[in-house]
C-alpha positions as a printed NumPy array, in Angstrom:
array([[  1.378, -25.936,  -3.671],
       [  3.981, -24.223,  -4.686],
       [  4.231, -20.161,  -6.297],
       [  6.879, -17.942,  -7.766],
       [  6.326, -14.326,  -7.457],
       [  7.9  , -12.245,  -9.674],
       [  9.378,  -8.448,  -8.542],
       [ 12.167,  -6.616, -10.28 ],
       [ 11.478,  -3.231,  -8.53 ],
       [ 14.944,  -1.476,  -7.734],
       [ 13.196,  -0.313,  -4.508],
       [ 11.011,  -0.582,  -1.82 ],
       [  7.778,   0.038,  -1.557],
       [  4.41 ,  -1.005,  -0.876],
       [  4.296,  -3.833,  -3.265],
       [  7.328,  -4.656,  -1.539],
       [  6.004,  -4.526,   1.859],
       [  2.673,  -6.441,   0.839],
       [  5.396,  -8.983,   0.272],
       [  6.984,  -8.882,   3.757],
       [  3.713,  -9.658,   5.126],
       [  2.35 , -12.262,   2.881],
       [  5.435, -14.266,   1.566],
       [  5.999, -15.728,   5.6  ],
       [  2.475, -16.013,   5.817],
       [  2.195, -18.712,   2.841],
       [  5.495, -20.299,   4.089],
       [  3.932, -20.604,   7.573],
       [  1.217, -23.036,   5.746],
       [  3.837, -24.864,   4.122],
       [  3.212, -23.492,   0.994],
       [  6.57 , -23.912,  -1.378],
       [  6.852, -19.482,  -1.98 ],
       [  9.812, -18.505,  -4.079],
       [ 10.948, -15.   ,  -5.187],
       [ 12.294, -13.786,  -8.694],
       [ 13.599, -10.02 ,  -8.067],
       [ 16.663,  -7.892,  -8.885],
       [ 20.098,  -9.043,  -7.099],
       [ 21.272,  -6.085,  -4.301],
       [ 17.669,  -4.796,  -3.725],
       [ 15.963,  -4.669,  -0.89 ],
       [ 13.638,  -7.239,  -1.373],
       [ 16.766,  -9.53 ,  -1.536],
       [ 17.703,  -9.181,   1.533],
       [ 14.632,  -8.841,   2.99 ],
       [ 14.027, -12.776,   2.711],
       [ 17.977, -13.826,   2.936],
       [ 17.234, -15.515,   5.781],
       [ 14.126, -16.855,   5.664],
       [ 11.919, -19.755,   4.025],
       [ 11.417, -18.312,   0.929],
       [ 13.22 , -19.596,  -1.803],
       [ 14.767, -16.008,  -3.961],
       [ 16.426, -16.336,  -7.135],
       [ 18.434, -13.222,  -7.995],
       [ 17.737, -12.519, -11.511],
       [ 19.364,  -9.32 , -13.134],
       [ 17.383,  -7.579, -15.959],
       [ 20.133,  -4.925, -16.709],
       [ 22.374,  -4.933, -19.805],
       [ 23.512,  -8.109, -21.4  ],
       [ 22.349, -10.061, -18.449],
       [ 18.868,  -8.675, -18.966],
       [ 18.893, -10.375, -22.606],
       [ 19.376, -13.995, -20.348],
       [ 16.401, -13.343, -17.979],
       [ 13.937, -14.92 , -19.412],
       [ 15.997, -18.081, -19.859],
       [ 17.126, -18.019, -16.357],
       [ 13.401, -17.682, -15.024],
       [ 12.206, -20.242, -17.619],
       [ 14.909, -22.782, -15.801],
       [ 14.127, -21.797, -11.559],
       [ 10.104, -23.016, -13.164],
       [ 10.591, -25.865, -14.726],
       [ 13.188, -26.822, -12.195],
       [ 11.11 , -26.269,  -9.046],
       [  7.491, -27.066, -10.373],
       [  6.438, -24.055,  -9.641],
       [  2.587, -23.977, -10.274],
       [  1.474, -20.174, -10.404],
       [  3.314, -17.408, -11.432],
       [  2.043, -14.136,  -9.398],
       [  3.89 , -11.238, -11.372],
       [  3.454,  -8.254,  -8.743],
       [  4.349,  -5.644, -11.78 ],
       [  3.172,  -4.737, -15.125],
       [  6.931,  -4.481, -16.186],
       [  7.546,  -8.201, -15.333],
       [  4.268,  -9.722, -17.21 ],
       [  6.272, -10.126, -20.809],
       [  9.19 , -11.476, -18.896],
       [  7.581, -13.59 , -16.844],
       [  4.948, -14.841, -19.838],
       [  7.407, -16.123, -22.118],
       [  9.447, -17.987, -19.418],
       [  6.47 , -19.524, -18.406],
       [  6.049, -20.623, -22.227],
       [  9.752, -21.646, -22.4  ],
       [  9.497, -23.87 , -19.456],
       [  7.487, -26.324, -20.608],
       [  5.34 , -26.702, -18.033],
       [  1.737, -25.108, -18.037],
       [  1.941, -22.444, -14.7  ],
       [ -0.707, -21.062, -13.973],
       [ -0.226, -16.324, -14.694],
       [ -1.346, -14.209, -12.192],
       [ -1.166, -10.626, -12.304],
       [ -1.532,  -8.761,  -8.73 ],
       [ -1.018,  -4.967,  -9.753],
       [ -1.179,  -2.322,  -6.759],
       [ -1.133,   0.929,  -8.526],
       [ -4.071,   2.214, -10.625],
       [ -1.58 ,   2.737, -13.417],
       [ -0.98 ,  -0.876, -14.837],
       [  0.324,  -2.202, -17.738],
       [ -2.091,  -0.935, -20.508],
       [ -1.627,  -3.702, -23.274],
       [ -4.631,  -5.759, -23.878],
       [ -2.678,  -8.01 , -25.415],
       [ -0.415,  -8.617, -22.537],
       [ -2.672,  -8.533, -20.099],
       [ -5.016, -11.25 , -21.387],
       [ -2.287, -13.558, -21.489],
       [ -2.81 , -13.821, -18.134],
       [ -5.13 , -16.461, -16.443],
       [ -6.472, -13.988, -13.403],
       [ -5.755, -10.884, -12.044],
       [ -6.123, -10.229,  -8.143],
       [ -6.047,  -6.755,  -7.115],
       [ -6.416,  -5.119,  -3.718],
       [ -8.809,  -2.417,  -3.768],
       [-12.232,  -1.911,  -5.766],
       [-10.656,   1.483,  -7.239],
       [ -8.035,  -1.098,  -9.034],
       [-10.222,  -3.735, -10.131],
       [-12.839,  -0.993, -11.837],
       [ -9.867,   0.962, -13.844],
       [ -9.026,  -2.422, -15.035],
       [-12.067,  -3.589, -16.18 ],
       [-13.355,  -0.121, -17.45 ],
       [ -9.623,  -0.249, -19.554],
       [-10.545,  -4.077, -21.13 ],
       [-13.888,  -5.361, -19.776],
       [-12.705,  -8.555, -21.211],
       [-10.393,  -9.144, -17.957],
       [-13.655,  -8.43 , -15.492],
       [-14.146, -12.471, -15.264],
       [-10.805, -13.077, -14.136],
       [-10.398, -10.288, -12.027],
       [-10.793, -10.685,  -8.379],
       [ -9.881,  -8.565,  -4.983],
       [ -8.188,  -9.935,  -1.47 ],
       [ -7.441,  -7.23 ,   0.773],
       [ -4.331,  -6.283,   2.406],
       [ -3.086,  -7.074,   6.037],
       [ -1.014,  -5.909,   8.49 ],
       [  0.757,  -7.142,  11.215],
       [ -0.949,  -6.244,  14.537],
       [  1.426,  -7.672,  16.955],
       [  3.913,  -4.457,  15.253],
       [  0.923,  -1.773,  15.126],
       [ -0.462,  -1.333,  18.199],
       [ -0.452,   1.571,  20.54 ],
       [  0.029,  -0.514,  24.042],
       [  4.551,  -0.218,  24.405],
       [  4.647,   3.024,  22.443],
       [  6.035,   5.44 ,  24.178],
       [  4.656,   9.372,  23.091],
       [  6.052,  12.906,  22.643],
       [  8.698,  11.612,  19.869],
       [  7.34 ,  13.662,  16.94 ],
       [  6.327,  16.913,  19.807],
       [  9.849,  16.353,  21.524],
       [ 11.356,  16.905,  17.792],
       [  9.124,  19.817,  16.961],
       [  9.445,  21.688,  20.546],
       [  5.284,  21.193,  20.32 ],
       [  3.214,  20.993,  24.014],
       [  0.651,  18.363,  24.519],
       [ -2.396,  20.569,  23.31 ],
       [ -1.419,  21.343,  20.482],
       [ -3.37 ,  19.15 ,  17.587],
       [ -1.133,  17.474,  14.976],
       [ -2.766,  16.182,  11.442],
       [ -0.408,  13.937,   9.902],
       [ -0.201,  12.17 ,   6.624],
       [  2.196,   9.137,   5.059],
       [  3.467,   9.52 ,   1.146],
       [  5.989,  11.788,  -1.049],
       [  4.102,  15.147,  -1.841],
       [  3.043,  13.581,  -5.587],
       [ -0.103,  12.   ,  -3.464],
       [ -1.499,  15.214,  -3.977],
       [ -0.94 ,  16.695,  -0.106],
       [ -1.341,  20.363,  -1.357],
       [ -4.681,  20.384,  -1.363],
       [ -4.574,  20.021,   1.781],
       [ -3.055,  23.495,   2.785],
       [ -6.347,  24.758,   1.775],
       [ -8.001,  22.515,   4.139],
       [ -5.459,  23.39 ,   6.759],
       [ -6.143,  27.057,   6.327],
       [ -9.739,  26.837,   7.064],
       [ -8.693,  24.33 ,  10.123],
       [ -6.83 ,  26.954,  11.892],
       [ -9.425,  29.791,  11.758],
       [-10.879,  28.023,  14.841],
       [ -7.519,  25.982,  15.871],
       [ -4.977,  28.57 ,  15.277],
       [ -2.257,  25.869,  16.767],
       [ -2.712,  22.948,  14.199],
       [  0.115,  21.321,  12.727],
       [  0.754,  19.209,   9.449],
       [  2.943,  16.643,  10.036],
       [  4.279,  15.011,   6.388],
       [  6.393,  11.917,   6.567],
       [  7.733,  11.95 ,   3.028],
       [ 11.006,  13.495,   1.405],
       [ 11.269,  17.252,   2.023],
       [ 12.566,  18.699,  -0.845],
       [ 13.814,  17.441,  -4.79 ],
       [ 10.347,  17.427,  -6.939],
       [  8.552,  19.688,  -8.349],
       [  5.716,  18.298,  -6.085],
       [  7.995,  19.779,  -2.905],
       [  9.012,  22.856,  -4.551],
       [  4.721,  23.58 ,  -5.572],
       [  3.652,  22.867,  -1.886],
       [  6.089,  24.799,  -0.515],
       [  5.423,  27.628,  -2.561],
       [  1.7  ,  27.629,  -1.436],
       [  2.21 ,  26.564,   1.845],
       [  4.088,  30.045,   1.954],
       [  1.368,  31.825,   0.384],
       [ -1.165,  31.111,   2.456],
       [  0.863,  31.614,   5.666],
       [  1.254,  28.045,   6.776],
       [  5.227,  27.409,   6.231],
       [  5.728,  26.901,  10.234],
       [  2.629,  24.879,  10.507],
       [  3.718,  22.021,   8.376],
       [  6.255,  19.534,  10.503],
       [  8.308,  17.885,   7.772],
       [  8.758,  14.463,   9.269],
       [ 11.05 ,  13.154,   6.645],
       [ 11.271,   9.355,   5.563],
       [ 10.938,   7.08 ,   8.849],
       [ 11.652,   3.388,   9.557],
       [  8.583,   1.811,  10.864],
       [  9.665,   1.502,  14.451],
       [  9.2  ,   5.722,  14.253],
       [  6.05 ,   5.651,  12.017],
       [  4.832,   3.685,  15.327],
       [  6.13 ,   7.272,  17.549],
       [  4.355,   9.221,  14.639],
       [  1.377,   7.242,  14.739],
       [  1.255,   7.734,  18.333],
       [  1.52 ,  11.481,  18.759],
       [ -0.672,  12.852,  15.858],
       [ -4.52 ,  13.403,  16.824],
       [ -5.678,  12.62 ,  13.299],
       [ -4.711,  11.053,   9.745],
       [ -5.798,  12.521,   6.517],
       [ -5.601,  11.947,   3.036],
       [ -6.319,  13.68 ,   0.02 ],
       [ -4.988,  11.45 ,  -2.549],
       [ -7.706,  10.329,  -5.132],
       [ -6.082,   7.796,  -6.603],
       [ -4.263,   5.764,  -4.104],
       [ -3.48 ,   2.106,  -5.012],
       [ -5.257,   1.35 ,  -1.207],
       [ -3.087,   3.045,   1.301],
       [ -1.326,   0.672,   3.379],
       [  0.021,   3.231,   6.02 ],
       [ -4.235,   4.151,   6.487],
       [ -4.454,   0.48 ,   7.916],
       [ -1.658,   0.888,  10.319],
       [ -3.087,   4.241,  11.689],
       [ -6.319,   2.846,  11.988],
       [ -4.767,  -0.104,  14.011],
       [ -2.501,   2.753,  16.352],
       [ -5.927,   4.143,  16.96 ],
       [ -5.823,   7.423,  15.083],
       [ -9.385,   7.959,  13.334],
       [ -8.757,   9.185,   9.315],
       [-10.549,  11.728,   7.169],
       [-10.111,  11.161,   3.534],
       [-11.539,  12.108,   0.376],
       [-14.093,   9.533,  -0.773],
       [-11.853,   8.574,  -4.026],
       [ -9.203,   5.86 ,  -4.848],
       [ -8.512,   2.36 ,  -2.781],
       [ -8.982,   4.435,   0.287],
       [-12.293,   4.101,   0.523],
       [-12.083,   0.016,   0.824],
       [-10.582,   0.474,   4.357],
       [-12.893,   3.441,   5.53 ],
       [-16.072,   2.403,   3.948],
       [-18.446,   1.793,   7.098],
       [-15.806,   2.402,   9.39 ],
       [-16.588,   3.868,  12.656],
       [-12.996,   5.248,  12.779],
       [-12.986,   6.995,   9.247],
       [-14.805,   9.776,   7.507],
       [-14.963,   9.601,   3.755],
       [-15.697,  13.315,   2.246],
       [-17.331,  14.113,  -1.3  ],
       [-16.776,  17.627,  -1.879],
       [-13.204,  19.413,  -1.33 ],
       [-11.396,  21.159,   0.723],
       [-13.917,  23.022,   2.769],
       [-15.889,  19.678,   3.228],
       [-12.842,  18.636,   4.623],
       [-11.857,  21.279,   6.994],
       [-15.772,  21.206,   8.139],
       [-15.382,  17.178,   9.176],
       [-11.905,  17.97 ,  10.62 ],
       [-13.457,  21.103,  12.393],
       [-16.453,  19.106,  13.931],
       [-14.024,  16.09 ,  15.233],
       [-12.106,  18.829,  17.484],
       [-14.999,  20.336,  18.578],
       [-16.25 ,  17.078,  19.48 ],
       [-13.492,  16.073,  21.819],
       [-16.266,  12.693,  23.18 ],
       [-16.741,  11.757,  19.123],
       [-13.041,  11.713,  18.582],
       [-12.431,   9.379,  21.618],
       [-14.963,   6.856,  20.414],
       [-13.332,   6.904,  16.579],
       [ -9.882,   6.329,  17.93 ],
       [-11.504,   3.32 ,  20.597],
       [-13.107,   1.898,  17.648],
       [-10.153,   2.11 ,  15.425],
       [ -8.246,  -1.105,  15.881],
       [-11.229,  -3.517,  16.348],
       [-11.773,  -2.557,  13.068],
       [ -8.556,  -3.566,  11.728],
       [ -8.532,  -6.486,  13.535],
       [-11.931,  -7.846,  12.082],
       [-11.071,  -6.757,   8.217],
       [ -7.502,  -6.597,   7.543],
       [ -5.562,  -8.691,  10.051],
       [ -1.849,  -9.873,   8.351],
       [ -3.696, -13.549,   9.358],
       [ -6.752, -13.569,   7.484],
       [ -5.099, -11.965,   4.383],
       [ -2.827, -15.372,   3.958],
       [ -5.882, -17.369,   4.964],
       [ -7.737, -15.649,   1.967],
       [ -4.55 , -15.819,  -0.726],
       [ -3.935, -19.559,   0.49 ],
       [ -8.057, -20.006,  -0.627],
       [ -7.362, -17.974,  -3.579],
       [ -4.492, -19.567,  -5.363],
       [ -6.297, -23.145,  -4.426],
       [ -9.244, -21.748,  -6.358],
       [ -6.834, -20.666,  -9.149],
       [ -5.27 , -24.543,  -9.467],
       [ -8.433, -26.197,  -9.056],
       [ -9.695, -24.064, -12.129],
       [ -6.688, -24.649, -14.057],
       [ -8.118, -26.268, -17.035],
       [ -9.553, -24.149, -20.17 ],
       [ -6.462, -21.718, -19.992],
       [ -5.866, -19.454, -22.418],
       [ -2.538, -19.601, -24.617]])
């Protein structure tokens, strides 16, 4: 078997790291996995050295005019039999390459945001879509309920030999702060645009009761209008010194973060899935999050997670309870990585895709044009 994903995001992010933990995980199986992205990014040197095939194709200026052609030649060259285009950008690109090479690939779409590609036109030209959270699929369907046949979910997965508390030393994020050992830390993952000001509200009512709770935010500090807005609020309501402003951080510190905050929240409502819930979940921190977005696809039925209807003082009431309930807490965060392990292991996601793209050839005829 043999697929060519396609990624020409400048960045990285977490399309990019769904890729660092699938791509090896197809090679493992011998599956033939090569890579179409943007030369000098960080997905291409992410698999430099590795067993997946990547093809440096530029998209910028004059050279952007040749793309197509130079895709259309790495699929007819190397057989490649699906396509998985991991961004809405890519799917004209990668459609009429497929066209131009002659051979009859089969298009698959894998969008991680809710905001996709809103061309019905486009988007049909595609054989299936595979998305990774019910929140995804639904937008899509609701947008053309012509794509709900061909529209499947496979969940993510991390790696648990990486997140797991056992080796990880604690006090990094308390020794930064000057914070003692009692003193409870919230903390969240994402740049302030995942909506983490409502949160002050919650954090307000938190500290009626727990006058020594902190917000710890790893995310860029300042340079949106998102920063400036929380800050400003944060300030009004008294809280600047209770928010910790972890910054950006590798993942060997997101493992020290993980390990010295007492809970994870979120309030976004319309996260993609939230990768980074996973790996608390798997470092044994229980989350509270509002019952919205792809979210609720790793916390539904959890015994580590509360989902919450209502707003902010919903919220600050479950947070509330948990401290009180120093026993309940415990049990969440013992829970917590069984959980993981059962659902969304990095193994079982690759033994699903593997099934997945089989399904996908074995279906092959009837395709549209």
């Amino acid at each position: 078997m043999k697929i060519l994903f396609v990624n020409n995001f400048r960045k990285r992010g977490g399309g990019e790291e769904f890729l660092a933990d699938l791509l090896p995980g197809l090679a493992a199986k011998g599956i033939e996995v090569g890579l179409v992205c943007r030369p000098a990014t960080p997905l291409a040197a992410m698999f430099k050295y590795s067993d997946i095939a990547v093809f440096p194709v530029d998209r910028s200026g004059v050279r952007g005019a040749t793309s197509v052609l130079a895709i259309s030649r790495i699929i007819r060259h190397h057989g490649y039999q699906i396509i998985d285009i991991q961004r809405g950008h890519d799917i004209l690109q990668a459609w009429l390459a497929a066209r131009l090479s002659g051979r009859r690939p089969v298009l698959l779409y894998t969008p991680q945001v809710p905001e996709f590609l809103r061309s019905r036109f486009l988007l049909r030209r595609m054989h299936a879509i595979v998305t990774i959270s019910r929140h995804i699929r639904d937008r899509l369907t609701a947008f053309d309920p012509v794509l709900a046949p061909r529209t499947s979910i496979v969940y993510y997965g991390i790696d648990l030999d990486r997140f797991r508390a056992a080796g990880v030393p604690r006090g990094w994020l308390r020794t930064r702060f000057g914070l003692g050992p009692d003193v409870k830390i919230v903390g969240t993952v994402g740049d302030l645009w995942k909506n983490q000001i409502e949160f002050l509200d919650v954090l307000a009512e938190v500290r009626k009761p727990f006058p020594d709770v902190r917000y710890a935010v790893v995310g860029s500090p300042d340079g949106s209008g998102a920063v400036r807005a929380f800050r400003k609020r944060a300030e009004e309501l008294g809280l600047s010194e209770a928010v910790l402003w972890a910054g950006r951080l590798p993942k060997q510190d997101m493992l020290s973060f993980y390990a010295d905050i007492d809970l994870a929240v979120s309030t976004y409502r319309n996260e993609g899935f939230g990768i980074w819930v996973l790996e608390a979940l798997a470092m044994g921190k229980p989350v509270v999050a509002f019952n919205a977005g792809g979210i609720r696809d790793s916390l539904d039925g959890s015994p580590s997670g509360v989902l919450v209807d209502g707003g902010a003082q919903e919220m600050a009431r479950s947070i509330i309870g948990l401290f009180h309930d120093e026993a309940k807490l415990r049990a969440m965060a013992a829970a917590a990585p069984r959980w993981v392990f059962d659902r969304f292991r990095r193994q079982r996601m690759a033994d699903d895709y593997e099934r997945y793209f089989r399904s996908l050839l074995h279906q092959q005829g009837g395709m549209p044009a």
